[in-house]
N, C-alpha and C positions, 0 to 999 in steps of 0.2 A: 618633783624629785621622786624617784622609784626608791626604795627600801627594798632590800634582802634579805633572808636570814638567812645564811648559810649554813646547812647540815654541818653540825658537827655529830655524827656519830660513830659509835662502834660498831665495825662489821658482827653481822649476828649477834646481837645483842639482845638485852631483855627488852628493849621498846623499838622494833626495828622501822616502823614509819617516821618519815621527816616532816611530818606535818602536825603528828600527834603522840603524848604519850600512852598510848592503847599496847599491854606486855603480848606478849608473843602467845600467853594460857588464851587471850581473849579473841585472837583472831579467828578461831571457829566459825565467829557471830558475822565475821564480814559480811558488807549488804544491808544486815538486818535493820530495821525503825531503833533497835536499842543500839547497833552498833554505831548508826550515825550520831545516836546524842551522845553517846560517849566521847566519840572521836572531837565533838563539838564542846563538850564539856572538859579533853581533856588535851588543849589543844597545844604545840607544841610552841614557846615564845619565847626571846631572848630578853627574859627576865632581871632585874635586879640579882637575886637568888642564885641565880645561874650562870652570870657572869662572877659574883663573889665563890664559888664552887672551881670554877674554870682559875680562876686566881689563886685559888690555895693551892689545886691541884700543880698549878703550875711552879708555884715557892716549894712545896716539897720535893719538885724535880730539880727544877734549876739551883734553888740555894741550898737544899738539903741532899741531894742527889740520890733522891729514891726512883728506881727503874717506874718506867711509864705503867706496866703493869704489877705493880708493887700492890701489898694489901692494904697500903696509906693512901695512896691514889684511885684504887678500884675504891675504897671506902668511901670519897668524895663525889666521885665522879659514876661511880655503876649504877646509883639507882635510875639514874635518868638516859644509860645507855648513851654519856657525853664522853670527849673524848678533851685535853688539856687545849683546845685550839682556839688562839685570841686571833679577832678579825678587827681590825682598821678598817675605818672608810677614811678613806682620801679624800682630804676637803677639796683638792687642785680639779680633783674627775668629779665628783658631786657638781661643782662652778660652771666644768665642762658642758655639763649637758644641761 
């Protein structure tokens, strides 16, 4: 079975890679022997943390009805440049292949 993580993020945003959290100040260093341990150190995963973040984000929209760019939801959701988007795997397509 293959796993995915799908990008969830914000166009230009403070962490613009989908593979790591490295902010937009540090991209300078691109290439560099410190930029890789970083990127390695700081690597982008669909955490416990971040699905519970993605879930609040998402109850102050849907049951409380705060605009997607609200300062309740940027609060939640902007330090890691995520965006409110819950992903399903489908157990029927997982079986599939």
């Amino acid at each position: 079975m293959t796993r995915v993580l799908l990008a969830t993020l914000k166009y230009l945003a403070n962490c613009p890679c989908t593979r790591c959290m490295v902010e937009k100040a540090q991209i300078f260093a691109m290439g560099s022997k410190r930029d890789m341990k970083l990127r390695r150190k700081k690597k982008r995963i669909d955490s416990r943390p971040r699905q519970i973040s993605v879930r609040d984000a998402r109850r102050q929209i849907f049951q409380f009805g705060r605009p997607v760019n609200s300062v309740v939801v940027e609060g939640i959701l902007g330090k890691h440049s995520g965006v409110p988007t819950h992903v399903r795997i489908c157990r029927v397509c997982i079986e599939a292949h």
